[in-house]
The first five atom37 places (N, CA, C, CB, O) and aatype in JSON, in Angstrom:
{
  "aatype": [20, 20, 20, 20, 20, 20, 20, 20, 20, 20, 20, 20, 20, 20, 20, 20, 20, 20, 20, 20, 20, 20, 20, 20, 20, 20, 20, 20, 20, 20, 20, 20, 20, 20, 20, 20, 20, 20, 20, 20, 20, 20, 20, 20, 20, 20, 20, 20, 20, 20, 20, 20, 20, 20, 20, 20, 20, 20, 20, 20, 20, 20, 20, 20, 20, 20, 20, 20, 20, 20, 20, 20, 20, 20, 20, 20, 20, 20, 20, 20, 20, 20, 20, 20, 20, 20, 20, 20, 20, 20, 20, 20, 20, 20, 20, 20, 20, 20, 20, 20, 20, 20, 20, 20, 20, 20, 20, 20, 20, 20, 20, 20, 20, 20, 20, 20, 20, 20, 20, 20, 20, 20, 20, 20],
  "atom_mask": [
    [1, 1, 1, 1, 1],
    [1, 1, 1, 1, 1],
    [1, 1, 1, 1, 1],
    [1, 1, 1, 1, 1],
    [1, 1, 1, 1, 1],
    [1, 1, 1, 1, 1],
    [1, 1, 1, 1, 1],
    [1, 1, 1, 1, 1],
    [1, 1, 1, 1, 1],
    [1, 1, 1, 1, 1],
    [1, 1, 1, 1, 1],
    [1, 1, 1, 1, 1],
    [1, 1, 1, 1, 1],
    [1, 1, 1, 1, 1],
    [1, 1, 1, 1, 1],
    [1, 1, 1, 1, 1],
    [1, 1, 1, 1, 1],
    [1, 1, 1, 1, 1],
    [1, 1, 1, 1, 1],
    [1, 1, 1, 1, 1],
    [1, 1, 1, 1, 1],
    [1, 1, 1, 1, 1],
    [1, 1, 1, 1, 1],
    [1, 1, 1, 1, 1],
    [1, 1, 1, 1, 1],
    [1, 1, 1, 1, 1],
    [1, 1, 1, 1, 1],
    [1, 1, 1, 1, 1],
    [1, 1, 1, 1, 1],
    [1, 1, 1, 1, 1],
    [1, 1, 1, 1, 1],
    [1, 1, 1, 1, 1],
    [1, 1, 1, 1, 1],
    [1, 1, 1, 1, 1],
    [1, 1, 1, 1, 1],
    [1, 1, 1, 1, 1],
    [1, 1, 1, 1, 1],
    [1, 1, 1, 1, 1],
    [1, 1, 1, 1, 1],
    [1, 1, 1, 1, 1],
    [1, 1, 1, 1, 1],
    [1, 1, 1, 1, 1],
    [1, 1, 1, 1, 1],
    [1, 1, 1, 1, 1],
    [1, 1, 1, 1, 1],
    [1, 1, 1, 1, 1],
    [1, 1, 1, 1, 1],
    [1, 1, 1, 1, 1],
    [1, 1, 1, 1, 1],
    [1, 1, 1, 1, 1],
    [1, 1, 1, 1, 1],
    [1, 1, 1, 1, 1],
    [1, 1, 1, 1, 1],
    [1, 1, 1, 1, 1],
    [1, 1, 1, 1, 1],
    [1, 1, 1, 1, 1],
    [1, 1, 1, 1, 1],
    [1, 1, 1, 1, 1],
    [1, 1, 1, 1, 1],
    [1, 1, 1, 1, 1],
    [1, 1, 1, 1, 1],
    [1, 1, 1, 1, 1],
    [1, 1, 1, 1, 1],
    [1, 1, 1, 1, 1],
    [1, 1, 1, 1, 1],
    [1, 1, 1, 1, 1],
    [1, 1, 1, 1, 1],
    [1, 1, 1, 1, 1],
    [1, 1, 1, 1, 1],
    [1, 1, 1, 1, 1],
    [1, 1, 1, 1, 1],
    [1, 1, 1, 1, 1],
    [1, 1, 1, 1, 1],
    [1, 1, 1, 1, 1],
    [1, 1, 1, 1, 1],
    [1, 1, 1, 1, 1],
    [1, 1, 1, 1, 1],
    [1, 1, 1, 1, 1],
    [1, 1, 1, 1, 1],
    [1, 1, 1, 1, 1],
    [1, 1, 1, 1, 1],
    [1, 1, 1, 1, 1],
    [1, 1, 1, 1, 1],
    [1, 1, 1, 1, 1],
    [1, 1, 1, 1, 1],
    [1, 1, 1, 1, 1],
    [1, 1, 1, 1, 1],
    [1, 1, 1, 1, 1],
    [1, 1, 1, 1, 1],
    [1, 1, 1, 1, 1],
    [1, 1, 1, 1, 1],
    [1, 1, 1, 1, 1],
    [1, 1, 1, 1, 1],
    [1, 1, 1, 1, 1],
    [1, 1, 1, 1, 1],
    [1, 1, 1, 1, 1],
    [1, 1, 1, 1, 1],
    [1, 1, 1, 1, 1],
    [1, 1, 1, 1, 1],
    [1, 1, 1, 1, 1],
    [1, 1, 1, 1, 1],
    [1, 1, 1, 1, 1],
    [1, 1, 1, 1, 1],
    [1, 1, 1, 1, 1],
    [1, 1, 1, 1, 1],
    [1, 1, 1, 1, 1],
    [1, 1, 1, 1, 1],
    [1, 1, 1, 1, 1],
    [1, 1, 1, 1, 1],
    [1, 1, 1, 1, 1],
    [1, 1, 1, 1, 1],
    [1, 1, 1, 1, 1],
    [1, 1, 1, 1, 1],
    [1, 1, 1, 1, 1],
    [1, 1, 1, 1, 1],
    [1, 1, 1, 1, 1],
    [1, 1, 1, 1, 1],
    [1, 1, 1, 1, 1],
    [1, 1, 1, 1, 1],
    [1, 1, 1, 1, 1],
    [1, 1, 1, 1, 1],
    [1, 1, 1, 1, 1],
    [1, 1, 1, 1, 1],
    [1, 1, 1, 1, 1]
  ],
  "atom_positions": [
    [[-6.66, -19.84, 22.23], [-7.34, -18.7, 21.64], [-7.31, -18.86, 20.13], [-6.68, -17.35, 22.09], [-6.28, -19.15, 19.52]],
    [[-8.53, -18.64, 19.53], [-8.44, -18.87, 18.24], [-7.77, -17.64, 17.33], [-9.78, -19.21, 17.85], [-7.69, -16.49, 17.75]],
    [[-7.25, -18.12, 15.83], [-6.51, -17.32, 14.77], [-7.5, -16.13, 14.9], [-6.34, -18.06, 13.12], [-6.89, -15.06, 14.89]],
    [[-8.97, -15.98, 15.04], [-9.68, -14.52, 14.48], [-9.62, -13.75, 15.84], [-11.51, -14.64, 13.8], [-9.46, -12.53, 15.75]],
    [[-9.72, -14.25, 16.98], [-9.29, -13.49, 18.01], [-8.05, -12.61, 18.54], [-9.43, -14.15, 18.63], [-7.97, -11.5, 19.04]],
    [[-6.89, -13.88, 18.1], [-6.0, -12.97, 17.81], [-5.83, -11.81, 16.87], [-5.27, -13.54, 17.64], [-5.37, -10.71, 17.16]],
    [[-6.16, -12.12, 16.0], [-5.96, -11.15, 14.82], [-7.16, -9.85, 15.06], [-6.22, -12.09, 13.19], [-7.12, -8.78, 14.46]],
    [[-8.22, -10.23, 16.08], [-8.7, -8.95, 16.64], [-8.15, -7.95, 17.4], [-9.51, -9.15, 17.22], [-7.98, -6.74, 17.25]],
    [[-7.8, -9.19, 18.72], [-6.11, -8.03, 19.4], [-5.53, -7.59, 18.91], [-4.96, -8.32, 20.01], [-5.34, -6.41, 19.2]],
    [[-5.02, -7.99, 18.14], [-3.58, -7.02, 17.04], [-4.15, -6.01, 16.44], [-2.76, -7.89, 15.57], [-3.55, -4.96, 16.25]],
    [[-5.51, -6.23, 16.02], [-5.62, -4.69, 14.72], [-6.24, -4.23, 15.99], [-6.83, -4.61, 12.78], [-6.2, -3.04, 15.69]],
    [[-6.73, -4.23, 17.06], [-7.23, -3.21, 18.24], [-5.89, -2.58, 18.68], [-8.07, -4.02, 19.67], [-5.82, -1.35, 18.75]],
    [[-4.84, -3.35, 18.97], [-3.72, -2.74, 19.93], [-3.4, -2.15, 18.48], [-2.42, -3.85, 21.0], [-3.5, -0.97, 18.8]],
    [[-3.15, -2.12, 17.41], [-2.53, -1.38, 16.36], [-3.54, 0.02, 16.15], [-2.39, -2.41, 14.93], [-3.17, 1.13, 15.74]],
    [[-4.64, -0.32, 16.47], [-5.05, 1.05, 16.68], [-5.45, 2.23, 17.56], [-5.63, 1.03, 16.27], [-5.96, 3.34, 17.39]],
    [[-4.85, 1.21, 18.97], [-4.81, 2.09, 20.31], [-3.41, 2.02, 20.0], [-5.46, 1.53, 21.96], [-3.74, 1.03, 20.65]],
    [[-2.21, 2.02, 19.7], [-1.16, 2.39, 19.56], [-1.07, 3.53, 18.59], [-0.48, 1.39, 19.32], [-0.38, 4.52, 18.81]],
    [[-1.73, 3.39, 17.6], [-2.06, 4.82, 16.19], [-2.55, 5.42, 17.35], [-3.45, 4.68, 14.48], [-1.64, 5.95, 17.99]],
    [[-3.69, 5.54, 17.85], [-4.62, 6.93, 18.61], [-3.27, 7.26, 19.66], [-6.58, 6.39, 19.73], [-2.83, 8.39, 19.47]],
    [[-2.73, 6.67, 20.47], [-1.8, 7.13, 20.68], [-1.01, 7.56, 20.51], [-1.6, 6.98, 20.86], [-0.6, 8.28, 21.42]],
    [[-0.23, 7.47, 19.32], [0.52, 8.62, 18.43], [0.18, 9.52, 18.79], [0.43, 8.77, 17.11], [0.63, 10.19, 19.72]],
    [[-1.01, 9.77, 17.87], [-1.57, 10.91, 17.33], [-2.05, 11.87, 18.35], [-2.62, 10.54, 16.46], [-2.19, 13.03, 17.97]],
    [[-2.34, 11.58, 19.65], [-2.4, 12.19, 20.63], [-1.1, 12.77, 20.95], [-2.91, 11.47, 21.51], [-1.26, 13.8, 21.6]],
    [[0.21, 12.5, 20.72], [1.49, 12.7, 21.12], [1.64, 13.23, 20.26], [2.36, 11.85, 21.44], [1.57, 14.45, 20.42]],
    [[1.86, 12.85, 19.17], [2.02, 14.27, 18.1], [1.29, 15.31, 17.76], [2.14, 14.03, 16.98], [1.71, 16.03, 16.86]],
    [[0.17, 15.59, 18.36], [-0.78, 16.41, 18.66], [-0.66, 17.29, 19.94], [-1.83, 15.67, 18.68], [-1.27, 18.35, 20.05]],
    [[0.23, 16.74, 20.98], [0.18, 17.49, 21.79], [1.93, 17.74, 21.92], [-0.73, 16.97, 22.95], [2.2, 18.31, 22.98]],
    [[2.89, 17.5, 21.24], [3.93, 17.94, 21.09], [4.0, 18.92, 20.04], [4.68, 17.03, 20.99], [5.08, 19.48, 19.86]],
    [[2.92, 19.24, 19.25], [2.61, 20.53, 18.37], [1.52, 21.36, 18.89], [2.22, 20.17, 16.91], [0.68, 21.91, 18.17]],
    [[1.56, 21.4, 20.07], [0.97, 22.12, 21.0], [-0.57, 22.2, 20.91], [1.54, 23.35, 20.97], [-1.29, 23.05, 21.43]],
    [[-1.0, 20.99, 20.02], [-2.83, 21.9, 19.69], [-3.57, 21.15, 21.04], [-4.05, 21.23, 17.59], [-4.55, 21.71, 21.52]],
    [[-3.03, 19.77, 21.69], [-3.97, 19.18, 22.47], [-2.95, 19.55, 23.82], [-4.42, 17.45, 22.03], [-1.77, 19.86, 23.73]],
    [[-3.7, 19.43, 25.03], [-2.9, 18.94, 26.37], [-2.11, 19.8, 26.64], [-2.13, 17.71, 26.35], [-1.99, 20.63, 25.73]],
    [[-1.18, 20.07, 27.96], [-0.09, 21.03, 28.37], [1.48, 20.53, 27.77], [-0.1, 21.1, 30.12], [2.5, 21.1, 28.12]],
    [[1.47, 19.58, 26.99], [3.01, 18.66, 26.87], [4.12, 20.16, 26.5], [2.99, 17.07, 25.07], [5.28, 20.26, 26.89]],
    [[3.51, 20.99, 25.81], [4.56, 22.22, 25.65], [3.5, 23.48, 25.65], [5.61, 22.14, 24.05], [2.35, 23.3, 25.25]],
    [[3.83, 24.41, 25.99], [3.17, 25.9, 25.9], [2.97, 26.68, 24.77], [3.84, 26.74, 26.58], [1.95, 27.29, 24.47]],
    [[4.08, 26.61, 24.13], [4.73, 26.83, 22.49], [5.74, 25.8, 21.83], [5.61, 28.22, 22.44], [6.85, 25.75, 22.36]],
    [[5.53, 25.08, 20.88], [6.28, 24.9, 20.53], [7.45, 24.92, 20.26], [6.03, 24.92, 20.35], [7.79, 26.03, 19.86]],
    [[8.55, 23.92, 20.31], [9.72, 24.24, 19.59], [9.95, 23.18, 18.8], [10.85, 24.54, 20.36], [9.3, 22.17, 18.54]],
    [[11.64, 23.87, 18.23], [11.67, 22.88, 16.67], [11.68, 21.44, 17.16], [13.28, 23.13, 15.54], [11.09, 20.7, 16.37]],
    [[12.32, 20.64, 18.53], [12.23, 19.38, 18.58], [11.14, 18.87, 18.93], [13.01, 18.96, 19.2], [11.14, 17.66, 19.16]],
    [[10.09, 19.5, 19.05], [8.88, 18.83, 19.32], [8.0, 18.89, 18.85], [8.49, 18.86, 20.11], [6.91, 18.51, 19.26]],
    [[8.47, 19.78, 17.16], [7.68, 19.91, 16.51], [8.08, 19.01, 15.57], [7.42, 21.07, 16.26], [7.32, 18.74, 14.65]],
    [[9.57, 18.31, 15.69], [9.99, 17.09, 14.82], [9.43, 16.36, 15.62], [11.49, 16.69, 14.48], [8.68, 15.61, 14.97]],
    [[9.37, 16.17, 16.6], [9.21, 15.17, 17.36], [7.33, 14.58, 16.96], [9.65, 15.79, 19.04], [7.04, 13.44, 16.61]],
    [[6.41, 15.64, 17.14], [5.46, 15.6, 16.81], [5.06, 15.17, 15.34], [5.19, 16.54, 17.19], [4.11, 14.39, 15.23]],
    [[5.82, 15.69, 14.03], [5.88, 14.97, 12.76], [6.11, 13.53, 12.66], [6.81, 15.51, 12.05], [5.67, 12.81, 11.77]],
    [[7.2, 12.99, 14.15], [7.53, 11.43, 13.83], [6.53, 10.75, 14.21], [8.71, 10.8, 14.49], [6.09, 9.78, 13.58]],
    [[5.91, 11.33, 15.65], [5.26, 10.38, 15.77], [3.7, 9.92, 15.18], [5.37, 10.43, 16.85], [3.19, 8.8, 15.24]],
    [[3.0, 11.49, 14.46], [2.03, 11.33, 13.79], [2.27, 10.38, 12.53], [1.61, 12.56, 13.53], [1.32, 9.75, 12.05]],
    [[3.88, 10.25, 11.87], [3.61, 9.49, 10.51], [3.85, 8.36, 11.11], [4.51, 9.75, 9.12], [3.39, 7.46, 10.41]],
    [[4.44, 7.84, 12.29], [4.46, 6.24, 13.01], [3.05, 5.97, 12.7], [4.83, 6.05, 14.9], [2.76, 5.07, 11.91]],
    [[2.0, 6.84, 13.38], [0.7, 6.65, 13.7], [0.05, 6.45, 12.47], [0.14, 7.71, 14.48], [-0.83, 5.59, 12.46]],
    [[0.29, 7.09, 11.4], [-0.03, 6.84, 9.74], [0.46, 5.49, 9.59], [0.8, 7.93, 8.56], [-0.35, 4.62, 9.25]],
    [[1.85, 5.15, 9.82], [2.36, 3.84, 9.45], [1.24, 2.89, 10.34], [4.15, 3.63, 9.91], [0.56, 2.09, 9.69]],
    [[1.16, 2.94, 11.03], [-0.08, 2.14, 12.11], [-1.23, 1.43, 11.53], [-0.86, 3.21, 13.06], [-1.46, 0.25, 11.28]],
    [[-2.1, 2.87, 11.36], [-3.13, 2.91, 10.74], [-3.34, 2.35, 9.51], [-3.37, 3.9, 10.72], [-4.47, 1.88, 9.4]],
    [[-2.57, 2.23, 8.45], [-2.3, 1.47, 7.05], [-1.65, -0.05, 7.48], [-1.07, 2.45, 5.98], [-1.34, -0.65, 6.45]],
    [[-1.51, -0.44, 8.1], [-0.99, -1.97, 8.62], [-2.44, -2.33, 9.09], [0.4, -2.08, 10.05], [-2.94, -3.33, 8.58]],
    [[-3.03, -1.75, 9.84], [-4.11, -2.45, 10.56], [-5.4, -2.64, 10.15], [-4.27, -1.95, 11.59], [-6.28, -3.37, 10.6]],
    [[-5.37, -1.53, 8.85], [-6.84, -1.73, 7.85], [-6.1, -2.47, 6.61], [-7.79, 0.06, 7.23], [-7.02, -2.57, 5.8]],
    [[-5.13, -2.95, 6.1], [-4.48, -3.63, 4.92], [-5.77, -4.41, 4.55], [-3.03, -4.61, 5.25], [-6.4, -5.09, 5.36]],
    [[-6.15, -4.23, 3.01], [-7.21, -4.77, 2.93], [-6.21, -5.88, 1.64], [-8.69, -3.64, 2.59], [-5.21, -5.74, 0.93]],
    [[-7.63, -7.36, 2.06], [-7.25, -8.66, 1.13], [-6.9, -8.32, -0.4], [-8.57, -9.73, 1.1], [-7.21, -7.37, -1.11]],
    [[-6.22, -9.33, -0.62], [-5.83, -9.2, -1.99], [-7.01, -9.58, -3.02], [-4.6, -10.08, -2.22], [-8.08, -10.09, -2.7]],
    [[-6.6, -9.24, -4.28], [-8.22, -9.64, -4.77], [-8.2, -10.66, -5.34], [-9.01, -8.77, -5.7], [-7.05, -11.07, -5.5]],
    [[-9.15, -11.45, -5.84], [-9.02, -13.3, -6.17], [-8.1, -13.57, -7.33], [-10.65, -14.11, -6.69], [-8.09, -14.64, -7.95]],
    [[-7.54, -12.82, -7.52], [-7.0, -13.23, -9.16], [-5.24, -12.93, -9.02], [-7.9, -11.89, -10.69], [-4.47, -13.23, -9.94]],
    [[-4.83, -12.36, -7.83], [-3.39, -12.74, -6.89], [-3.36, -13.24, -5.59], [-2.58, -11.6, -6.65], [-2.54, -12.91, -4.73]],
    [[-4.21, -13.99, -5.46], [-4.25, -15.15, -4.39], [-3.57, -16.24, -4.76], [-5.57, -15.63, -4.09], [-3.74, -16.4, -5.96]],
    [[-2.61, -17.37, -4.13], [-2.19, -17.89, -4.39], [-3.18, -19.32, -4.85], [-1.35, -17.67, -3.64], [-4.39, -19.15, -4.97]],
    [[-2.49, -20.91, -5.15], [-3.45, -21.82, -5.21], [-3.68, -22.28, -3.81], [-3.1, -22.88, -6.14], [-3.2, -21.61, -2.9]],
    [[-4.36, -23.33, -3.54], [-4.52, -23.55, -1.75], [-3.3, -24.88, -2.31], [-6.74, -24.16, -0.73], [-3.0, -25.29, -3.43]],
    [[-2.82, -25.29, -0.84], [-1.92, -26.06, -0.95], [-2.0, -27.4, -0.82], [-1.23, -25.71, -0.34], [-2.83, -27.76, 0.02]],
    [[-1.47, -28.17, -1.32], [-2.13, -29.92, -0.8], [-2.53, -29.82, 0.24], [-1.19, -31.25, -0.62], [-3.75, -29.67, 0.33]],
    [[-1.62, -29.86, 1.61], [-2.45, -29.84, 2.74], [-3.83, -29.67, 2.72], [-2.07, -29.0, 3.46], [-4.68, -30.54, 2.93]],
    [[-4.13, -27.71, 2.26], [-5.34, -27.37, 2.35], [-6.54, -28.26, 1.57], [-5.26, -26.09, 1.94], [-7.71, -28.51, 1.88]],
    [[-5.68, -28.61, 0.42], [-6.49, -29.35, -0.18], [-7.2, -30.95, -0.05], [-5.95, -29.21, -1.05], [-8.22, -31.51, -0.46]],
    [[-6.08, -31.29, 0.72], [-6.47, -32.5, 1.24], [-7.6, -32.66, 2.66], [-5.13, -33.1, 1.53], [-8.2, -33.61, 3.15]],
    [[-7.47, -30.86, 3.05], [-8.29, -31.26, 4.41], [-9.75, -31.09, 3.89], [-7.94, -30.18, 5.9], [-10.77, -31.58, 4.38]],
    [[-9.64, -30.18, 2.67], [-11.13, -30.01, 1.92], [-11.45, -31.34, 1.19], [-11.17, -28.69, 0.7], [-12.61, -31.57, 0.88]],
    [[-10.59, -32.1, 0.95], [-11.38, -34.13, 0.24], [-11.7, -34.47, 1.12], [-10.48, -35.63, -0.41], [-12.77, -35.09, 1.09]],
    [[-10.85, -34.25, 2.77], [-11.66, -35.34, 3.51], [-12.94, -34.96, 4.55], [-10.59, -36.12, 4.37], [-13.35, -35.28, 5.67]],
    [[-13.38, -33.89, 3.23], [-14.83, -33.43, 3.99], [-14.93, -32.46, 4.63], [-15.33, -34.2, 4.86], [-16.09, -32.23, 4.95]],
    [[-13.73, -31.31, 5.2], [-13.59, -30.23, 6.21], [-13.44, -29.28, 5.42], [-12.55, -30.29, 7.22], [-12.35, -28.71, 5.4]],
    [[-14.56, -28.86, 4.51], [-14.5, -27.74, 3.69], [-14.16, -26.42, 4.33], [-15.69, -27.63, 3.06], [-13.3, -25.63, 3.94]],
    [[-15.52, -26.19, 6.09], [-14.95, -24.99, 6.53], [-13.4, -24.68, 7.42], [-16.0, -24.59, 7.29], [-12.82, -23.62, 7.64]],
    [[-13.13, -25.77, 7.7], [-11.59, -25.82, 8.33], [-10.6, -25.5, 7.2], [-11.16, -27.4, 9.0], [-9.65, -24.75, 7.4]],
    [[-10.83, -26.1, 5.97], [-9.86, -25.86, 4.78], [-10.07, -24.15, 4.63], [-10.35, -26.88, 3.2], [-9.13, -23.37, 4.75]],
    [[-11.4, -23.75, 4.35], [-11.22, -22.06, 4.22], [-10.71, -21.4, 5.43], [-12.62, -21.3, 3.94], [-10.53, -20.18, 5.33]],
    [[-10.49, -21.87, 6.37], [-10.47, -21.2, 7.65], [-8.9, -21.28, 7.47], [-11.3, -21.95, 9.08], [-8.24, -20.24, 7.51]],
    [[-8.28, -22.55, 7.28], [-6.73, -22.32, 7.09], [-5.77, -21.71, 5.63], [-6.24, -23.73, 7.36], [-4.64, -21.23, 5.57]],
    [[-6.72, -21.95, 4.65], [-6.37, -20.81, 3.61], [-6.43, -19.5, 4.09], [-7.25, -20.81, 2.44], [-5.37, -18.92, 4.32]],
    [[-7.31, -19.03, 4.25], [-7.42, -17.32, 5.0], [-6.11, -17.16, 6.03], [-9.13, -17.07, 6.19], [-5.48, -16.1, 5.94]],
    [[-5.72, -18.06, 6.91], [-4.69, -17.91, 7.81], [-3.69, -17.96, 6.89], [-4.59, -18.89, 8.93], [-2.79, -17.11, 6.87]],
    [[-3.74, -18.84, 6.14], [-2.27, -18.68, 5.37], [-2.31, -17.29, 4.21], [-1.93, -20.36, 4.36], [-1.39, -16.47, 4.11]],
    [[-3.18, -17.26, 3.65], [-3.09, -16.24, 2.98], [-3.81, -14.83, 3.31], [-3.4, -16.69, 1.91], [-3.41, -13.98, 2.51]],
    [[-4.57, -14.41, 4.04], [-5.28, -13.09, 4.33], [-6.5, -12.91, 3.56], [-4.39, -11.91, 4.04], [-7.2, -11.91, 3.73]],
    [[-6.77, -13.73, 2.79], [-7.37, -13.95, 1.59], [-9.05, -13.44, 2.79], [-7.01, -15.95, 0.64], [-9.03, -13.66, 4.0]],
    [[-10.35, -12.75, 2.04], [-11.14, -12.49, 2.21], [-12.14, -14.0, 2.79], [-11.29, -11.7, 1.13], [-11.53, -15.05, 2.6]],
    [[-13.36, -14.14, 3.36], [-14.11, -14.82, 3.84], [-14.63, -15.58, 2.24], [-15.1, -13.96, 4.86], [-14.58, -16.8, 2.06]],
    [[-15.06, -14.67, 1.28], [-15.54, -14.87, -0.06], [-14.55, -15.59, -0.94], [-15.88, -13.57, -0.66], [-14.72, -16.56, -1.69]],
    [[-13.3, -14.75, -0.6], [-12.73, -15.27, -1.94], [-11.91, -16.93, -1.54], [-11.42, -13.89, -2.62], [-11.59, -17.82, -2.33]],
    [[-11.79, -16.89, -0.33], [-11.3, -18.17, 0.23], [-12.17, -19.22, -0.31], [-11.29, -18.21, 1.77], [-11.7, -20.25, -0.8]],
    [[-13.57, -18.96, -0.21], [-14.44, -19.87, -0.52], [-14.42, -20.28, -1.68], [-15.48, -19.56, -0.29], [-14.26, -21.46, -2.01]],
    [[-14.59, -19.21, -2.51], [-14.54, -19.6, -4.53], [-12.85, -20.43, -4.58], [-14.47, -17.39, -6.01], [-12.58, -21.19, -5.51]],
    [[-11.91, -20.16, -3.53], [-11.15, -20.87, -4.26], [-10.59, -22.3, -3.5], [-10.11, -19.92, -4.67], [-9.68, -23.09, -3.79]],
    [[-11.45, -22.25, -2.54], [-11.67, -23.97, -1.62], [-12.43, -24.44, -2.69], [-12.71, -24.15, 0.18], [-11.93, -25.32, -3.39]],
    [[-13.37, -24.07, -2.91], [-14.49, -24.71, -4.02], [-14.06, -24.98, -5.5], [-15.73, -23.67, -4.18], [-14.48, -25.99, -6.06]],
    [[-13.21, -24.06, -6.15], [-12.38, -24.33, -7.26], [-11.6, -25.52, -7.08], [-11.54, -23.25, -7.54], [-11.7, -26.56, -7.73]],
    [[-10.44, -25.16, -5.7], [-9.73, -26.15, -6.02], [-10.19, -27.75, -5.44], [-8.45, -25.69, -5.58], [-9.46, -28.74, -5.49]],
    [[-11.45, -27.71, -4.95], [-11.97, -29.16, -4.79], [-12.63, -29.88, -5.97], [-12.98, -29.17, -3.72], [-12.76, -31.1, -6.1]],
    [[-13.15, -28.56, -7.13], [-13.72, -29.06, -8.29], [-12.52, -29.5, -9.0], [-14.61, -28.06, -9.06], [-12.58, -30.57, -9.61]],
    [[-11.51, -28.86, -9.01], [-10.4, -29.48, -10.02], [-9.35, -30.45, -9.88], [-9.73, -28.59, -10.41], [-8.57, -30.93, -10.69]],
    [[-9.61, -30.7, -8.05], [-8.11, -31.85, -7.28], [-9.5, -33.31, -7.89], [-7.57, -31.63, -4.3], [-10.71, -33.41, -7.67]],
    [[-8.74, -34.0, -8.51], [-9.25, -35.6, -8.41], [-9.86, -36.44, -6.9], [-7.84, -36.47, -8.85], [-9.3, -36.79, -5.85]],
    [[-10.97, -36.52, -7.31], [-11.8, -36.92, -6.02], [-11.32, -38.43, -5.44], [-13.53, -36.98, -6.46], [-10.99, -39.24, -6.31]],
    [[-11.27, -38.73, -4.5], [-10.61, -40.12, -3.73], [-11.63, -40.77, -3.2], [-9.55, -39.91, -2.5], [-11.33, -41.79, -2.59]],
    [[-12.92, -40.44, -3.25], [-13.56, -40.45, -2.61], [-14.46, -41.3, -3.67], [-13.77, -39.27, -2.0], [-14.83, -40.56, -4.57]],
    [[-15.0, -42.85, -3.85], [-15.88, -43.58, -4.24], [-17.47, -42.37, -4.61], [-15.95, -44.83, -2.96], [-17.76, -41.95, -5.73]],
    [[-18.2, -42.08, -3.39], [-19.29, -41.21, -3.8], [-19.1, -40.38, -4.53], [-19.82, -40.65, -3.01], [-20.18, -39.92, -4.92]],
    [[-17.99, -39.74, -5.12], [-18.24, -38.45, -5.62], [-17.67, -39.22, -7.24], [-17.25, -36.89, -4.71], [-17.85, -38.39, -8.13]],
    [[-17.17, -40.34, -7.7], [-17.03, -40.63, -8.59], [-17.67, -41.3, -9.38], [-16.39, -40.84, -8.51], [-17.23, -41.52, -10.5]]
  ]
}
C-alpha cells in the first residue's frame, strides 16, 4: 500500500475517531442521544474530556505543511535519486520525509538539483 494511502487512512480514522468524541461528549452533556437524562457533574467532566480529545484530534489531522523557508535541505539520498533522473520519486520521498507540500517539495527538488554538481556528462 502506498505512503498517500496510508496517510489517507490515518487522517480518515483521525477523524472518525474526532466525530466520535464529539458525539460522546455531546451526549454525556445530555444535548444528543439517551446516554444521561440530566446531567451530572461526572459526565459533564466526562463530556469536557472527551470533546477536547476530539479538538486534540481534529488539529493533528488537518496540521497543515510547513512553509518553504523552514523546510529542511533534501538529503543526499534524496538528492542523489533526483541526478539519477527520478525527479518524481525524489519529491515523492522528500514529502514523506518531511510533510512538505506537493509545491514546495518541487521548488526544492528543483533547487537542490540546480545547485548539487551534475555527474552526469549531458548536463555539463
Amino acid at each position: 500500500m502506498s505512503s498517500s494511502a496510508n496517510t489517507l487512512i490515518a487522517t480518515v480514522l483521525r477523524f472518525l475517531a474526532g466525530a466520535l468524541l464529539v458525539y460522546g461528549a455531546l451526549s454525556c452533556l445530555g444535548i444528543v442521544g439517551n446516554f444521561v437524562s440530566s446531567p451530572t457533574p461526572f459526565s459533564l467532566l466526562l463530556g469536557l474530556c472527551l470533546f477536547l480529545a476530539a479538538l486534540s484530534t481534529f488539529r493533528d489531522a488537518v496540521t497543515p505543511p510547513l512553509p518553504l523557508e523552514q523546510l529542511p535541505p533534501p538529503s543526499p539520498e534524496i538528492l542523489a535519486i533526483a541526478a539519477s533522473g527520478e525527479r518524481i520519486a525524489a519529491i515523492k520521498a522528500y514529502r514523506r520525509m518531511t510533510g512538505a507540500s506537493l509545491k514546495s517539495a518541487i521548488q526544492i527538488i528543483d533547487q537542490g538539483r540546480r545547485d548539487a554538481p551534475s555527474a552526469s556528462p549531458a548536463n555539463q
